[in-house]
N, C-alpha and C positions, 0 to 999 in steps of 0.2 A: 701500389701501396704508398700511403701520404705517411712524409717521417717530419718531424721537430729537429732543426739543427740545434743545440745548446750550445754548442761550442766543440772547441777541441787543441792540442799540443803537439809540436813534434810529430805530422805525419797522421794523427790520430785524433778523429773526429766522433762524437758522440752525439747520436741520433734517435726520438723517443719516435717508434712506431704509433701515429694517431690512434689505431684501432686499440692501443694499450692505454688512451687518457682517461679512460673511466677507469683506469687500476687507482687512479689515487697519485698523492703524492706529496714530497717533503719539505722544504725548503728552509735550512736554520743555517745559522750561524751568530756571530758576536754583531752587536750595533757597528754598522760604517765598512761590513766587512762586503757587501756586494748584494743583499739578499731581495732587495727592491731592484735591481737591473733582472738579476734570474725572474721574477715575478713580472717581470716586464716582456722579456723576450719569452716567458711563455706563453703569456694571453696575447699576446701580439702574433704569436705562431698560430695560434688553435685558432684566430680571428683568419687568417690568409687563408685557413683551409675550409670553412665558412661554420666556422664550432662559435657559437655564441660565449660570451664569458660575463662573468658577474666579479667585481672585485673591492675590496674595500679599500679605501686609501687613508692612509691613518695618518702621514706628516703630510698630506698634498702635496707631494710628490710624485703623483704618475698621473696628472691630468695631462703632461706632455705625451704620454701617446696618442694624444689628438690629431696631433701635429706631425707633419714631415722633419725627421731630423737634418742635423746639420756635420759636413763633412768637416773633420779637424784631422791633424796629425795621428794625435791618438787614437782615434777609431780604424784610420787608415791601416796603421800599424798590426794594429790588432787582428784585421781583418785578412792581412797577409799573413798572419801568422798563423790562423787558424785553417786558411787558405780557401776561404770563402768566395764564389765564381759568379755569384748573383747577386750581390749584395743591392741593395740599392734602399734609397730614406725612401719612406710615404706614411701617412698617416692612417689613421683609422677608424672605423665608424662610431660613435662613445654615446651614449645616454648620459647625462650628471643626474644622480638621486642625494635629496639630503633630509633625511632623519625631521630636522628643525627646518628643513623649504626655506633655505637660505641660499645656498649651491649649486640647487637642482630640483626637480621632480620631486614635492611632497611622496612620502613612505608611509603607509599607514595599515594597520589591522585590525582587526575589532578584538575586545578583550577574550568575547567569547572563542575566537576563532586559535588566539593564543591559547587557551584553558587553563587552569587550577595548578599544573605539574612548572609548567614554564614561571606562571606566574608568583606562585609561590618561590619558586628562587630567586627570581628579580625581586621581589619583597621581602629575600631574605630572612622568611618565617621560620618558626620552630615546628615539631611537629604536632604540638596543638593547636598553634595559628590554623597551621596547612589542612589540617580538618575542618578548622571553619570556614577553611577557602573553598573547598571540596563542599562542604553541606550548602554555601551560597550558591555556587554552580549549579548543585542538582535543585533547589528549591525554584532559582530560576528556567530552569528546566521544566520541573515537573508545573510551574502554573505559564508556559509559554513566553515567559519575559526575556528580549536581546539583550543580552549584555554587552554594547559596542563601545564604551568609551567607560572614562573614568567616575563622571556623575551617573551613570548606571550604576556600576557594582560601590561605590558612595551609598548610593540610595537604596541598593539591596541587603546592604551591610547594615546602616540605619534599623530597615523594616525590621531586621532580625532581633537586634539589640533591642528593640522595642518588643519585640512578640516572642522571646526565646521562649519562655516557659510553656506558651501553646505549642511551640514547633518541638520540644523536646524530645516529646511521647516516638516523633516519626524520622528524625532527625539528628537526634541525639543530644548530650549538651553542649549548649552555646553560650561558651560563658561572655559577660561584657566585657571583661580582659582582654579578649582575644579579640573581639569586635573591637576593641579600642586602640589594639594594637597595630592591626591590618589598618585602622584608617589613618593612623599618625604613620605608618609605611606611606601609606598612598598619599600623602603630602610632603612626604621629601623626595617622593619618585615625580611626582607633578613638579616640585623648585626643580628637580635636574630636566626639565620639558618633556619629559614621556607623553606627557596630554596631545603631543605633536603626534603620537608612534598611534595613538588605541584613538577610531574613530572612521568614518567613512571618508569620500569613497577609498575602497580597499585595494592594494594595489593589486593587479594582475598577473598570477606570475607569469604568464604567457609574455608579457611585456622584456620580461630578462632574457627571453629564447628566440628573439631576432635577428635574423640578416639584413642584410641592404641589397640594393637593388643589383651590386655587382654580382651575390652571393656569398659577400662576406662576411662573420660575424659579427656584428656589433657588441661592443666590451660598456656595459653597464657600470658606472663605477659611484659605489654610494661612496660619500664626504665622509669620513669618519674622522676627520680634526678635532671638531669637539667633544661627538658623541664618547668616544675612549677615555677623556679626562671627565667630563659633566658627571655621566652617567657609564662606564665598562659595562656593567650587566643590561644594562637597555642593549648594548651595542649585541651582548653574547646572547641575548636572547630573542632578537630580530634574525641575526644570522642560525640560528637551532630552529627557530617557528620557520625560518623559509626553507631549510634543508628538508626538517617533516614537511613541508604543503607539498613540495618536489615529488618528494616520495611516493604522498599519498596521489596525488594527480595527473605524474607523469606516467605513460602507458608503457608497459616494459617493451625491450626492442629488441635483446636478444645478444648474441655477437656480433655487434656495427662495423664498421670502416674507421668510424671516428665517433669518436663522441656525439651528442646533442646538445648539451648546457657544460660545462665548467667552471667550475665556484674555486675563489679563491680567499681563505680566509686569514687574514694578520694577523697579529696580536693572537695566535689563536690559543694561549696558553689562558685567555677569558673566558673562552668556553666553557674549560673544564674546572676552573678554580671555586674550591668549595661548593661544586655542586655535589647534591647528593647521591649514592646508590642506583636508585632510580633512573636517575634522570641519567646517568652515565652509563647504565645498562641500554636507553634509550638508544641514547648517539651511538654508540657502539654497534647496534643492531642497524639504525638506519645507514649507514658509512659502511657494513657490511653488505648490504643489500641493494643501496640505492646504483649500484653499477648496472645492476641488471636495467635499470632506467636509463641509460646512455648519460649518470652525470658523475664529472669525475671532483675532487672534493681536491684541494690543496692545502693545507696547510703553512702558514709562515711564523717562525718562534725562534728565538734563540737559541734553544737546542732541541733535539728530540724527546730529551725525556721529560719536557712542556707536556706530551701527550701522553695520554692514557694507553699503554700496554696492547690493551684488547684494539685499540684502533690504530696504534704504532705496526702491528702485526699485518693490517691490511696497505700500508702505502708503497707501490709499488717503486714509483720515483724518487728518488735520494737524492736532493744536493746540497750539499754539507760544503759553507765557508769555513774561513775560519775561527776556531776558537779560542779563547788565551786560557792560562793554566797557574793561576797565582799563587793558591792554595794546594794543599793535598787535596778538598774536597773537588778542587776543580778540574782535575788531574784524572780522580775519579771517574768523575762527567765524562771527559776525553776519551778514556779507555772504553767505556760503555758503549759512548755513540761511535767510537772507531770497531766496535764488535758486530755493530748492526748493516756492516757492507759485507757483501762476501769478498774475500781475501784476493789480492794480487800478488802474487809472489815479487812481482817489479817496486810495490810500494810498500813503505813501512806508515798505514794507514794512522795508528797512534802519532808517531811524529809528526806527518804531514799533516795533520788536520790545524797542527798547531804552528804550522809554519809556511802555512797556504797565503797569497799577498792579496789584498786587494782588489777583487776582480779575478781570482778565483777560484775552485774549487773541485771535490773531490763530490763525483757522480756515479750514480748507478742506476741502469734504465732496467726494463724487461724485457727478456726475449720472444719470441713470438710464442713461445710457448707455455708464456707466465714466470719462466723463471731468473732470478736475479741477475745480469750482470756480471764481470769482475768490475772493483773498482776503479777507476781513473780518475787522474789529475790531468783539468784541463781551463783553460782558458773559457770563461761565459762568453760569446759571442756579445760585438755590442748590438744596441736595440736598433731597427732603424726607422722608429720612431722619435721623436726630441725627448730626449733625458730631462728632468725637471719639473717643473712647473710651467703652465700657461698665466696671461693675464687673465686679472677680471671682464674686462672687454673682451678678451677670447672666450672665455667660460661661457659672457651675457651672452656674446652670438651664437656661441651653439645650442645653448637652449632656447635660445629663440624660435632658432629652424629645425627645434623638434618634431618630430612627427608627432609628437602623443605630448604636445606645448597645448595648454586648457584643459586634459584629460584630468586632474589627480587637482589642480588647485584650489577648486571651489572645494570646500569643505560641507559637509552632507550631514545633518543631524533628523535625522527621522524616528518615528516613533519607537519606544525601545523600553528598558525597565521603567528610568527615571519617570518620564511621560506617563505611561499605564500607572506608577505609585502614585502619584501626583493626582491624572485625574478619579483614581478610586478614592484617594483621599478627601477629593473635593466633595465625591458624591457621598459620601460616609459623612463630612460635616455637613452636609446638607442634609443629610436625613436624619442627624444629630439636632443640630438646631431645631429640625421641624418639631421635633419632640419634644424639645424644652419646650419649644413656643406652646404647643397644645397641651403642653403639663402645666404651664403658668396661667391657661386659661381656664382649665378647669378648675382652677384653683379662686378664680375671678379674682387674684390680686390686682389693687387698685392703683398701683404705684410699682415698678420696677425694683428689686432689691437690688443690692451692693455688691453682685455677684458677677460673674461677668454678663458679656451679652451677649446676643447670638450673632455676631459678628467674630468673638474673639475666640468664643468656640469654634467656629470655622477653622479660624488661621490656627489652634491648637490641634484640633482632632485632624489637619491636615499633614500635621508632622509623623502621624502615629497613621503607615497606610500598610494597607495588604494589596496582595496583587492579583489578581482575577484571571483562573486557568484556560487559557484562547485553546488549548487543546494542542500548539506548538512543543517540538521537541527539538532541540540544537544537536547536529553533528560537529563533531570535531576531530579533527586528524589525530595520528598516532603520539604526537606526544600533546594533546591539546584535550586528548579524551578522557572523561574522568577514570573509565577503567582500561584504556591505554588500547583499546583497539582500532582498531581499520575502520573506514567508512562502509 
């Protein structure tokens, strides 16, 4: 049996059984209270046992697990106290991915691949937008057009606004409102750089599921500095479209040893904010299910009750820094999330959560038999990886000597809606023109009138295109589908 040391106090050590890391799990507390070291020493654990990890780093702050950490006093200390027999620094195997290909490894998906459900929350639609988000999809659908980047569904949104009243009848209506609305979205979603996110080539998820040559896992870590402030919903909605691809693609495995993928998600209270119904029933469903996929989901937030109930209910692992308590309402808070550990008789969980120091916290793992823990106060183990930040020159050389360094950078634009409207357009002013030309002949005017010409009809009737059915139909994952099913 492979176990996770977390830490431990007084005698008493607290240990996460590996075959439990697809249960899920928690990681909150107050800013400054410890909650990036817990997030640290556990992808650095599930990496030694050769569990691949995926993690986001929101202040660049954990690109030091690159690196071999450094022995000081305070580590020393701690480590006696926990009474830890192995300890020892070494670094770890890391991929850098960055959203904007500033950091790392360009990130990219195609729009189609995200679908109508995602994308309308990142655009923030209402729900008469979100229908004509949904009737763009299927029309692109039903006449074979790819929607892979942002001048695609530009240009499909266009064709509509132009030809609503023909599409009505099968369709339904499209009003120009709503077409006009979605595309002033999709121009403040491009000024936050989204145009970076939607486009080829598309990353692999296989890419996030590797070991190295020792057998250990490599820890994936996309840059999330800017993406958090630029754009949040770009950030919550790259992290939701990879957890569905997961889902849909990974092969179930049963009861493992250990996991196979571990995703750890920050800020994760962006996930769920102001998402809709829908979309909440989604995640809920896939965070229930995707265990059976060998991948286990982390969470990091300021408190618990960041998450949504339905998927609070599934996280196995509990580590609770601490919290302050200013207010009545925040006192509140305290009692709630002190409700959600099962009971110690040794500790008074309420109080302690609010008087736990810096570095550490009150935990609870699962038993081999699923079931919870008592709770314990215990010192986090430190990482024995480097706490911090690397340089820029560290960062440059490890992407350098990537393996998958020229895989994702070239950027890929192949035939797709824009293209297909474009050239039927062309071919439509061409057979436009030809008719005026042999209307004006039959006419035998002797002289040109004041009208336009058959050049300017071109460039007009190319604005106004339809799309020509290849007899193509787009699949898309569970929460990318128009009607939300499986491949």
């Amino acid at each position: 049996m492979q176990e996770l040391l977390i830490g431990g106090q007084d005698g008493i050590k607290v240990l996460m059984d590996a075959a439990m890391g697809n249960r899920h799990g928690m990681i909150s507390g107050a800013t400054g209270t410890g909650k990036t070291i817990s997030l640290q020493i556990l992808a650095e654990g599930f990496s030694k046992i050769g569990v691949p990890v995926f993690l986001a780093d929101i202040k660049g702050d954990l690109t030091g697990i690159a690196l071999e950490g450094q022995t000081n006093e305070k580590v020393a200390d701690r480590v006696k106290a926990i009474g830890i027999d192995n300890f020892k620094h070494h670094g770890n195997p890391v991929l850098f991915w960055d959203i904007f290909a500033k950091n790392g490894h360009p990130v990219r998906t195609t729009i189609s691949d995200v679908g109508p459900l995602l994308l309308s929350n990142l655009l923030e639609l209402n729900e008469t937008q979100t229908g004509v988000l949904y009737s763009c999809f299927k029309i692109a659908d039903d006449n074979g057009m790819l929607l892979l980047d942002l001048k695609d569904l530009r240009a499909m949104l266009t064709w509509m606004g132009d030809e609503g009243k023909d599409l009505q009848s099968e369709y339904g209506n499209i009003a120009p409102a709503s077409i006009g609305a979605i595309q002033r979205q999709l121009l403040v979603l491009e000024e936050q750089g989204a145009g970076h996110f939607f486009g080829e080539p598309a990353i692999k998820l296989a890419d996030f599921c590797k070991t190295d040559f020792s057998g250990q896992g490599v820890i994936s870590i996309l840059d999330a500095t800017d993406l958090t402030t630029k754009s949040p919903r770009l950030y919550a909605t790259f992290l939701l479209w990879m957890l569905s691809e997961l889902f849909e693609t990974m092969p179930e495995v049963g009861d493992a040893d250990r996991p196979k993928l571990v995703l750890f998600f920050d800020e994760a209270h962006l996930l769920f904010d102001q998402a809709p119904k829908a979309l909440l029933d989604k995640i809920e469903q896939i965070v229930r299910l995707i265990r059976s996929k060998g991948v286990g989901v982390y969470f990091i937030s300021q408190s618990p009750l960041d998450i949504p109930e339905g998927v609070l209910g599934q996280l196995g692992l509990k580590i609770q820094h601490a919290l302050r308590a200013f207010t009545p309402k925040d006192q509140q808070v305290v009692k709630s999330v002190a409700e959600t550990f099962r009971a110690n008789p040794k500790i008074d969980t309420e109080a302690t959560i609010q008087a736990l120091k810096n570095g550490e916290a009150l935990v609870s793992v699962l038993n081999k038999d699923g079931s919870p823990t008592q709770v314990e106060r215990i010192l986090i183990r430190p990482p024995e990886s480097q706490i911090g930040t690397i340089t820029e020159q560290q960062r440059a050389e490890i992407i350098d000597r990537s393996p998958l360094k020229g895989q994702y950078e070239q950027e890929i634009d192949r035939e797709s809606a824009y293209e297909l409207l474009k050239q039927k357009a062309s071919q439509q002013a061409v057979q436009e023109a030809e008719a005026e030309e042999q209307k004006q002949q039959a006419k035998a005017a002797p002289k040109r009138s004041g009208g336009q010409t058959a050049t300017e009809a071109l460039l007009k009737s190319a604005a106004r295109a339809i799309g020509s059915n290849v007899g193509k139909q787009i699949v898309r994952g569970i929460l990318g589908s128009l009607l939300g099913g499986k491949r």
